[in-house]
C-alpha positions as CSV (number, residue, x, y, z in Angstrom):
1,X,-38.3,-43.8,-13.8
2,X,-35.0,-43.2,-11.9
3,X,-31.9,-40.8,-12.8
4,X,-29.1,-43.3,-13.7
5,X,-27.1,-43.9,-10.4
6,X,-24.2,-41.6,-10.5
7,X,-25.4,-39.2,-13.4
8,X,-25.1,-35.5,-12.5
9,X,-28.1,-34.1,-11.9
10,X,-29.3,-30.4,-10.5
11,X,-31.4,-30.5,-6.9
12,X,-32.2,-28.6,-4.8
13,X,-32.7,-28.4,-0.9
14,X,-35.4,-25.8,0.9
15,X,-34.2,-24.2,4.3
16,X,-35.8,-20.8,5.9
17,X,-33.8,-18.7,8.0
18,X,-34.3,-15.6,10.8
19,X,-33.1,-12.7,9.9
20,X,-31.9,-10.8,12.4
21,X,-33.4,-7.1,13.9
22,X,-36.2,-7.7,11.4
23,X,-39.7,-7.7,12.5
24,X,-42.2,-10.3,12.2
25,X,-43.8,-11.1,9.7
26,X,-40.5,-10.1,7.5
27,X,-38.1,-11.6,9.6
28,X,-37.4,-14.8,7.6
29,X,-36.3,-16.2,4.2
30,X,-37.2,-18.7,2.3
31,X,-33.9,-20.4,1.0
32,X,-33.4,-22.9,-2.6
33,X,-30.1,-24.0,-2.4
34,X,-29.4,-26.1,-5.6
35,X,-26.3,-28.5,-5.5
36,X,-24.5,-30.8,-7.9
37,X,-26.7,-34.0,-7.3
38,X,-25.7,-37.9,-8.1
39,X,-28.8,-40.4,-7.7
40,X,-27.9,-43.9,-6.0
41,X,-30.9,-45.3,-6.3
42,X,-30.7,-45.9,-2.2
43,X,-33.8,-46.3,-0.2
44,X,-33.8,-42.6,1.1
45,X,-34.0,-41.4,-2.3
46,X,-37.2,-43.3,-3.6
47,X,-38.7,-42.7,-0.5
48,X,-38.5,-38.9,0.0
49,X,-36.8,-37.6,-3.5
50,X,-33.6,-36.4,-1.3
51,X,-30.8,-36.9,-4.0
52,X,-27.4,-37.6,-2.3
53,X,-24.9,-35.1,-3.5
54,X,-22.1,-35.7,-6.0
55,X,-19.3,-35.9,-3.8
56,X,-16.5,-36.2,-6.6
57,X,-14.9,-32.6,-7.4
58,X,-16.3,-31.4,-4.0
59,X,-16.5,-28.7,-2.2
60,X,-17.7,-26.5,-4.1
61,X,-17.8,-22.8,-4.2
62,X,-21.0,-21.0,-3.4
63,X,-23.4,-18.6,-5.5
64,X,-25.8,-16.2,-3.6
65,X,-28.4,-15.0,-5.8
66,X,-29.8,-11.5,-5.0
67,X,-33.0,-10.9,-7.1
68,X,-34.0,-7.7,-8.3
69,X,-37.3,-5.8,-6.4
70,X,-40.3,-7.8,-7.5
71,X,-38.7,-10.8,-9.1
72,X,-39.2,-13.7,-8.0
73,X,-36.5,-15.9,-7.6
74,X,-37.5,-18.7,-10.0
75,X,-36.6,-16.1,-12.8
76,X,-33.4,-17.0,-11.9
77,X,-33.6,-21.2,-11.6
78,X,-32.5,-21.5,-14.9
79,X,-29.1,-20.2,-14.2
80,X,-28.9,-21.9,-10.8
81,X,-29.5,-25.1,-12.1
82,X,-27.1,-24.4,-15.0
83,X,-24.3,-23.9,-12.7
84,X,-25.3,-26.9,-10.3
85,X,-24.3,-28.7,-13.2
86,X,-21.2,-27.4,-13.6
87,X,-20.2,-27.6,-10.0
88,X,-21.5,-25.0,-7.9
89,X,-23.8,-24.7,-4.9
90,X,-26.2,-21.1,-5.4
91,X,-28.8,-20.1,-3.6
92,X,-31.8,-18.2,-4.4
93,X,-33.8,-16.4,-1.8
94,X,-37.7,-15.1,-1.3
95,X,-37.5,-12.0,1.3
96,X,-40.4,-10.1,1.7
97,X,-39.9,-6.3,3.6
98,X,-41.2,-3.1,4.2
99,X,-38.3,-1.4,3.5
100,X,-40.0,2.2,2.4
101,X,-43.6,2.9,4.2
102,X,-46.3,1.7,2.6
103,X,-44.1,-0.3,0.1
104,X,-43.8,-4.0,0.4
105,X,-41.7,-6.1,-1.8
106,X,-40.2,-9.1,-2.9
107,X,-36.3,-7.9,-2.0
108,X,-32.4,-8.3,-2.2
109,X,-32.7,-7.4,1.7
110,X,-31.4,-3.8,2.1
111,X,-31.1,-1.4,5.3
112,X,-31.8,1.9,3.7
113,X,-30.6,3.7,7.0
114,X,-26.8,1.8,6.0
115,X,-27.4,3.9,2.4
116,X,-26.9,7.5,3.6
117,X,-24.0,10.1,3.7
118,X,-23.6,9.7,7.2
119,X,-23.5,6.1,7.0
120,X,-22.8,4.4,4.3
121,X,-19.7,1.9,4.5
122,X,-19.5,2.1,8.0
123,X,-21.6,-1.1,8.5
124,X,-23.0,-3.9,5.8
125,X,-26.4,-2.9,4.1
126,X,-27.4,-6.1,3.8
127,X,-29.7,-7.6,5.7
128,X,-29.9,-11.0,4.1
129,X,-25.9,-12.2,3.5
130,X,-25.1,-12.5,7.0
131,X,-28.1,-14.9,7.6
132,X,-27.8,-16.9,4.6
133,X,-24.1,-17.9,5.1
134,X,-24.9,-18.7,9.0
135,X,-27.2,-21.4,7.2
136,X,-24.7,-22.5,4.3
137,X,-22.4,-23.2,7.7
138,X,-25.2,-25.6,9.0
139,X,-25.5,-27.3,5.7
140,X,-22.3,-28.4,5.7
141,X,-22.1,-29.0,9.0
142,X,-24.2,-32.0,8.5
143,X,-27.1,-33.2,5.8
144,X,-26.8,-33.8,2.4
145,X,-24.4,-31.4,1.9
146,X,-21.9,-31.8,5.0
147,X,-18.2,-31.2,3.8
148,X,-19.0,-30.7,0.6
149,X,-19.8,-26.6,0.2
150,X,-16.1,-24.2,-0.2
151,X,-18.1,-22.4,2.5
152,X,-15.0,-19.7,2.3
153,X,-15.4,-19.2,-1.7
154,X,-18.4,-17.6,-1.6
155,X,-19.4,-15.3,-4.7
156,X,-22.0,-12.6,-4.5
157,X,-24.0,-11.9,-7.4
158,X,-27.1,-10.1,-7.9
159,X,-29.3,-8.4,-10.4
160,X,-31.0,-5.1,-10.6
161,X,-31.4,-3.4,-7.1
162,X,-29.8,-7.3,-6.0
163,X,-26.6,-6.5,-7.8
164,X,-26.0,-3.1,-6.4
165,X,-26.8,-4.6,-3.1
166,X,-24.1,-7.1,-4.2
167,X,-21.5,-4.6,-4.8
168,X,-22.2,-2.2,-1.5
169,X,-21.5,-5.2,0.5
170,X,-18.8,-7.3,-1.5
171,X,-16.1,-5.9,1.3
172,X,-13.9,-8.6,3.0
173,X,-13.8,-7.1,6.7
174,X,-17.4,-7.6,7.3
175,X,-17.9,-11.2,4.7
176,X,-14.6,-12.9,4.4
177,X,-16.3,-15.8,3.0
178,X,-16.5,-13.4,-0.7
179,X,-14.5,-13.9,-3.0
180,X,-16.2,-11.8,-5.7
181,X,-18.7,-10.1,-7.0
182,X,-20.8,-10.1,-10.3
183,X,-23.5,-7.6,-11.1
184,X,-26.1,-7.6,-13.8
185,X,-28.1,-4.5,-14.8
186,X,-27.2,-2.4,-11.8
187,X,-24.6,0.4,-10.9
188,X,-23.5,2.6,-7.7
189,X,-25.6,6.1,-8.5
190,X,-26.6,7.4,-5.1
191,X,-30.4,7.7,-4.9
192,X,-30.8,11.9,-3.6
193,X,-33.9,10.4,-1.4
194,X,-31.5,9.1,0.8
195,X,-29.9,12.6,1.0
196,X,-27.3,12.5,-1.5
197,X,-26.0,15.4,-3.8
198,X,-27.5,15.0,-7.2
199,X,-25.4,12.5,-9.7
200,X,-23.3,11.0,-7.0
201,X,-21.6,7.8,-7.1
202,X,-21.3,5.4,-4.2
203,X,-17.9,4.4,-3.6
204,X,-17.0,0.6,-3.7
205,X,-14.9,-1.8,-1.6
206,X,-12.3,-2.6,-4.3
207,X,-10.6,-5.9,-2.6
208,X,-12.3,-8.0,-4.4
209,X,-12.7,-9.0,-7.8
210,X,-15.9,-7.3,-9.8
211,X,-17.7,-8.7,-12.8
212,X,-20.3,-5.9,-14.2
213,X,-22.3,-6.9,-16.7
214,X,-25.1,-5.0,-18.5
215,X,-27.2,-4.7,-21.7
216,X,-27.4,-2.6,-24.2
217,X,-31.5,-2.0,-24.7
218,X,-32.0,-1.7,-21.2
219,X,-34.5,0.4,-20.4
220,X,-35.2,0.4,-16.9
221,X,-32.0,2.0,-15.7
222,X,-32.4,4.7,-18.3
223,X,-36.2,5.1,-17.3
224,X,-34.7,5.7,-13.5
225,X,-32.7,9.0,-14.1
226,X,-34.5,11.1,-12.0
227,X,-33.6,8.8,-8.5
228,X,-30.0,10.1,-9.3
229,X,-30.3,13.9,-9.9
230,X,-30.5,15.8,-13.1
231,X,-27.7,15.4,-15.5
232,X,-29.0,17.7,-18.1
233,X,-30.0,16.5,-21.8
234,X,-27.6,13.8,-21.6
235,X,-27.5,11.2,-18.9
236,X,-24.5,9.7,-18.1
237,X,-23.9,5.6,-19.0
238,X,-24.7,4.6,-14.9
239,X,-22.5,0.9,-15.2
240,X,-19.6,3.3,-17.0
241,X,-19.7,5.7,-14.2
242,X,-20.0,3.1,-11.5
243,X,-16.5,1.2,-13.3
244,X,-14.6,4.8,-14.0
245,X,-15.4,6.2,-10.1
246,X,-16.5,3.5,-7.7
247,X,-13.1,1.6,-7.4
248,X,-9.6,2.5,-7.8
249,X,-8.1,-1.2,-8.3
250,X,-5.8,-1.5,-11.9
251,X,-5.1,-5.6,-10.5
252,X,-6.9,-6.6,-13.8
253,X,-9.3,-8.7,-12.5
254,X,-12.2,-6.2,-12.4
255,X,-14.5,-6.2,-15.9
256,X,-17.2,-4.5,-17.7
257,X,-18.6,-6.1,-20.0
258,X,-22.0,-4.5,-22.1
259,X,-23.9,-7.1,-24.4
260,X,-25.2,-6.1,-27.7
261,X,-29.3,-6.7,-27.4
262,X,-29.7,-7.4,-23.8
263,X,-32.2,-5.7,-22.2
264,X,-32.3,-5.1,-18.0
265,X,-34.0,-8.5,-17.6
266,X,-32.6,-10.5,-20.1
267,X,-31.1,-12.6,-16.9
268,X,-34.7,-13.3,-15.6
269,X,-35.7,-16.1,-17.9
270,X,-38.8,-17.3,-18.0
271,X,-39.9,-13.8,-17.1
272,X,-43.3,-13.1,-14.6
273,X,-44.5,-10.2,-16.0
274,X,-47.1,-9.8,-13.1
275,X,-44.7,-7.7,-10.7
276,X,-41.6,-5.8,-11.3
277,X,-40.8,-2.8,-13.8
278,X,-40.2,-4.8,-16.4
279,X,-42.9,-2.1,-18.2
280,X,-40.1,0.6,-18.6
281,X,-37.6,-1.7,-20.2
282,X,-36.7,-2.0,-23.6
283,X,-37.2,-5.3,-26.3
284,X,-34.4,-7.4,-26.3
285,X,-32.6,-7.8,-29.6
286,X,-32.1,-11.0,-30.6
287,X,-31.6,-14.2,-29.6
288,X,-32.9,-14.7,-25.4
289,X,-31.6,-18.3,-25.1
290,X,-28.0,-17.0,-26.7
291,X,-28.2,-14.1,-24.4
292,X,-28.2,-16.3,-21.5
293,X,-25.8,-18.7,-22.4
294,X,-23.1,-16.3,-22.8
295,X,-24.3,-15.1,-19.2
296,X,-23.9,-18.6,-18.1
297,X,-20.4,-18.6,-19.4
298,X,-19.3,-15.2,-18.1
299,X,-20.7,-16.3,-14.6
300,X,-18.7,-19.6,-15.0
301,X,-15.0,-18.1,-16.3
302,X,-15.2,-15.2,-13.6
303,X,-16.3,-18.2,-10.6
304,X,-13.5,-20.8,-11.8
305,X,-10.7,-17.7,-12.5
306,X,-11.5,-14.2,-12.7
307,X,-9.0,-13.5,-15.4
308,X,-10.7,-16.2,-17.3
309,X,-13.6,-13.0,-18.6
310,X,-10.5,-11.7,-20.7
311,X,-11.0,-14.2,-23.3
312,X,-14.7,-12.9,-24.0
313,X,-13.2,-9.5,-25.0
314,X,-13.7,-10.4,-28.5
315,X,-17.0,-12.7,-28.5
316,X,-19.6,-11.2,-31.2
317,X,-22.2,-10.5,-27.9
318,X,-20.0,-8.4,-26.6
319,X,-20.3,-4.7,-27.6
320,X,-17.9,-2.9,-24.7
321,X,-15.0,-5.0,-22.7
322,X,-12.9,-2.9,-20.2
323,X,-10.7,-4.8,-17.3
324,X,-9.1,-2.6,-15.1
């Protein structure tokens, strides 16, 4: 049975790209790019299950997904798909890398030699955002997509290790294509391995709108302390320091929001319990479908209008609201 011609639907396309200076095998990944979809019923549709876009409040702005280490990114289809329905092209990636000796994973794509105090901020640590907007360009270039993707309102968001990847990178002079940045369950605490005095914090580009979000069981952050340096007895609150001494900006378009019974992969729904540190983290408290949905709606409000999160400030989730 068909889709009603012209109902909205969520699809999605597969694409792998190179990325670049990596070595093979790592040097590609696997791309789902969902999109706002409207079945016609045409010929090319029954015959290969390519559902022509919804051209008709086109383009659209762009998502990038950047997973955690070790999740998969179908932990994170439910959200894409959610906001392909309300008008958004995101993409989730697969990367697999080497990135530490002897440790392969499933990864946001990070060079750790970008992460030191010799170099960090003088060039992108990403290794995966460059590549994966070179192949949003092609999209809609031609395809399925062509003329339809806001290829220049591009948001970065990103979970876990993905989010603070997220935020290193969220700087206009190397991707003027981002627009903003949203961050779940991560912070800027500069891992000493890399060289840095204990309990540091990572400055942040601050040209760009920021929307950190975090929970309020989550365990795997606290569980990480020692990466950071020893605080003592108490350790500080890591997505409170990373708002109070990353960025500078007062433009009031930058939020933290904390919500009450979250836990650090309350975002990574259903949840593949086979890989990742999902061990250390703490139960959720309440309600998981509720807890998503109000991530759907703060990912929503901050992509149509940042200043849209202010009118969350209040909502019963919501156990800490700052905007700065």
């Amino acid at each position: 049975m068909t889709s009603p011609a012209g109902k909205r639907t969520a699809r999605a396309l597969y694409r792998v790209c190179e990325i670049p200076d990596a070595v093979a095998p790592y040097d590609r990944a696997t791309l789902k790019i969902f999109y706002p979809a409207a079945a016609d019923d045409g010929e090319e549709m029954l015959n290969s299950g390519l559902v022509p876009a919804d051209p008709s409040a086109a383009p659209y702005p762009v998502v990038l997904m950047m997973p955690g280490i070790n999740v998969a990114p179908e932990s994170y289809a439910w959200l894409a798909r959610e906001l392909a329905l309300l008008g958004k092209v995101v993409v989730l990636y697969s990367m697999i890398a080497e990135e530490m000796p002897g440790y392969i994973s499933l990864t946001p794509g990070l060079d750790l030699t970008a992460i030191t105090p010799q170099t960090y901020a003088t060039r992108p640590s990403s290794t995966a955002i460059a590549a994966i907007v070179a192949a949003l360009r092609k999209e809609n270039d031609a395809g399925v997509l062509a003329g339809l993707v806001d290829i220049e309102n591009i948001t970065l968001a990103g979970h876990s290790a993905g989010g603070s990847v997220a935020m290193y990178n969220a700087n206009p002079e190397w991707f003027p294509e981002v627009r903003g940045v949203i961050a779940y369950a991560a912070h800027a605490a500069a891992s000493t391995v890399l060289g840095f005095e204990e309990n540091s914090v990572l400055p942040l580009c601050d040209e760009l709108p920021l929307l950190l979000i975090g929970g309020t069981e989550d365990g795997v952050i606290a569980s990480s302390a020692h990466r950071y340096g020893d605080a003592g007895e108490v350790q500080p609150d890591r997505l409170q320091q990373t708002f109070n001494e990353s960025r500078q900006s007062e433009r009031g378009d930058s939020f933290l929001i904390m919500i009450e019974g979250a836990n650090h992969f309350s975002i990574a729904w259903p949840l593949d319990e086979s890989s990742g540190r999902h061990f250390l983290d703490n139960d959720e408290r309440g309600d998981n479908a509720e807890l998503r949905e109000l991530l759907l709606e703060l990912f929503e409000a901050f992509i149509n209008n940042h200043t849209n999160v202010q009118a969350y400030s209040q909502h019963p989730l919501v156990s800490r609201f700052r905007c700065r």
